[in-house]
C-alpha positions in Angstrom: 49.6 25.2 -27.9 51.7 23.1 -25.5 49.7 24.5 -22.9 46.2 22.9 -24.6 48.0 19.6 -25.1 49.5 18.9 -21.3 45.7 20.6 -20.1 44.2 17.9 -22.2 46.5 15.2 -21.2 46.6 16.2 -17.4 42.3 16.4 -17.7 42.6 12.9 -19.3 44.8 11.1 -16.2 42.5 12.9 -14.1 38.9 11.7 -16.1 40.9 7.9 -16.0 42.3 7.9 -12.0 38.3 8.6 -11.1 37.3 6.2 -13.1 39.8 3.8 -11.7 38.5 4.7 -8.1 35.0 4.4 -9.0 35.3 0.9 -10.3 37.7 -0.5 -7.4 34.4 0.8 -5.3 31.8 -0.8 -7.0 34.2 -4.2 -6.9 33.6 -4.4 -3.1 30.3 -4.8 -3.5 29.6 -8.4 -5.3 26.2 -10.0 -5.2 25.7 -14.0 -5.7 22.6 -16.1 -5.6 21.1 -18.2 -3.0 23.3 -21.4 -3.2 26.5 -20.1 -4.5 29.3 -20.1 -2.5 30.4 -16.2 -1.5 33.6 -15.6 -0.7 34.8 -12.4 1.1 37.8 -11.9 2.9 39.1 -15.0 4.8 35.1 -16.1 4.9 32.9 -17.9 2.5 29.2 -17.9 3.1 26.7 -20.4 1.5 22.9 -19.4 2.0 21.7 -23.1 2.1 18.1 -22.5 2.3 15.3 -20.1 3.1 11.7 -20.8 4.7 9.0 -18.2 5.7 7.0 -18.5 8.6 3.6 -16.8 10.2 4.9 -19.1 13.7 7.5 -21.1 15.3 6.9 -23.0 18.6 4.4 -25.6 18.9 0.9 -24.9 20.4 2.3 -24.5 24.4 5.0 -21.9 23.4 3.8 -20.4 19.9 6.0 -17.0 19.0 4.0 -15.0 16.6 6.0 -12.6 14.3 5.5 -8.9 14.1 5.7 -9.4 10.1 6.7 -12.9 8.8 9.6 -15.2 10.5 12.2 -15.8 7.7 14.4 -18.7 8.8 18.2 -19.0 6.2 20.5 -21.5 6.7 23.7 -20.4 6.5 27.6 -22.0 6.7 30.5 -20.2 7.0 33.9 -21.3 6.3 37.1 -19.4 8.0 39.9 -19.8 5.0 42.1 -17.4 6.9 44.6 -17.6 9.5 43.1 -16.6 12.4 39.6 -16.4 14.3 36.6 -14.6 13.2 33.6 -13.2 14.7 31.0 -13.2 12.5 28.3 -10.1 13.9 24.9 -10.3 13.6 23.9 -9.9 9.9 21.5 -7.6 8.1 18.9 -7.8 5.4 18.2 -5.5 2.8 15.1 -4.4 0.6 15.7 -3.6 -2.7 14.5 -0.1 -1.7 17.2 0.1 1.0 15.7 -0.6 4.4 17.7 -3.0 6.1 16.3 -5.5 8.9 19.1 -6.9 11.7 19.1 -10.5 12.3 16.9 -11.5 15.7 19.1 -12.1 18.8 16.4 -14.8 20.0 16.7 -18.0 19.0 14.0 -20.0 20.6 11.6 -22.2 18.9 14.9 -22.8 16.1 16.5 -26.0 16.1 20.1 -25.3 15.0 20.4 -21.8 15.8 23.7 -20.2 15.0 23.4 -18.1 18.0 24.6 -14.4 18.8 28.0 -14.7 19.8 30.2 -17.2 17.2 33.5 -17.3 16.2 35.0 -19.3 13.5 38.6 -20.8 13.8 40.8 -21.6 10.9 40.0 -24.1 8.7 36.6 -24.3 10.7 32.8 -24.4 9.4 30.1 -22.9 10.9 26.7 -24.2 10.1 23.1 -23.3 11.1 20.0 -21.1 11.0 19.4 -17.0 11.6 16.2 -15.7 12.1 15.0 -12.3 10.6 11.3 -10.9 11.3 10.2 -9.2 8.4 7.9 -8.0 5.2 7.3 -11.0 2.5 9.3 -9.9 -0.1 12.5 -10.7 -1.7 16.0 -9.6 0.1 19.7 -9.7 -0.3 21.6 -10.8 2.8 24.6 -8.2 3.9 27.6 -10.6 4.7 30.9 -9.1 5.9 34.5 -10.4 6.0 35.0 -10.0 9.1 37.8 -7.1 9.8 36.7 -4.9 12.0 34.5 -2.2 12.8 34.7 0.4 10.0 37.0 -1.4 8.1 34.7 -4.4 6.9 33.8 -4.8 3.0 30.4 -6.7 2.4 29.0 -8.8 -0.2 25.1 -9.7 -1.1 23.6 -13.0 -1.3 19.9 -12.6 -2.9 16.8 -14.3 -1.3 14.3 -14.3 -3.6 10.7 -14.8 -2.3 9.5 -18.3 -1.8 5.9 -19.3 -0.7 6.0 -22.3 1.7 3.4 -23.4 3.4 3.1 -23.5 7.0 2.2 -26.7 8.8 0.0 -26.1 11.5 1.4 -26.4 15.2 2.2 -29.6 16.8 -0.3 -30.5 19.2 1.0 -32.3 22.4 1.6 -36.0 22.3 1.9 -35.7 18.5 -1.9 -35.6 18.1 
């Protein structure tokens, strides 16, 4: 009989430590709305805005997407002790596909750019450029330890429908 009882109670710490590890896993992964301020590690992000576009450029240089241009403004705020690099981020579908932030930045007027660090106390602010499908997404942001040791959270992007203005014609004709 006292067999039973400490194979019960040793099947019940067991049943409650992989619960406890499940939940401390799902923890990691927090998702926040478009506006809200998302902190993560030293870092807090704040998706500003979001805009689509079928162009960029004006009518000399026009850049034409594969898909749809999606343009987020973004600021990030260091709150730790020390410099961050903040990699190039990543979109996700709600299916799963994910989509890497472009490297090129021309035709965007405040661009973030590819290589930036943010120093203590220091706010980053600008835009990041994604081509992809019109849908909604959720924007992967990380905390910035490194490689392999980096926890994430999601900022959702729902789909907006803007309008495009049509190119700027030279001499603002």
């Amino acid at each position: 009989m006292r067999l039973k009882v400490r194979l019960v109670a040793a099947l019940a710490l067991l049943s409650a430590w992989l619960l406890a590890g499940c939940s401390r896993e799902n923890s990691s992964r927090i998702d926040y709305e478009m506006g809200e301020r998302t902190p993560i590690g030293p870092l807090t992000y704040t998706v500003i805005e979001s805009s689509w576009h079928t162009q960029l450029g004006d009518v000399l240089k026009l850049r034409i997407p594969q898909q749809r241009f999606l343009l987020i403004r973004i600021a990030v705020t260091n709150g730790g002790g020390s410099e961050v690099s903040i990699p190039l981020l990543q979109l996700e579908n709600y299916n799963g596909q994910s989509y890497r932030e472009l490297e090129d930045g021309e035709s965007i007027s405040n661009w973030l750019g590819v290589l930036r660090t943010v120093r203590p106390a220091e706010t980053l602010q600008g835009q990041i450029l994604f081509d992809v499908p019109l849908t909604s997404y959720r924007l992967r942001v990380p905390d910035g330890a490194g490689p392999g040791e980096e926890k994430y959270a999601w900022v959702s992007i729902p789909l907006r429908m803007d309008v495009d203005a049509p190119p700027a014609l030279p001499g603002g004709k």
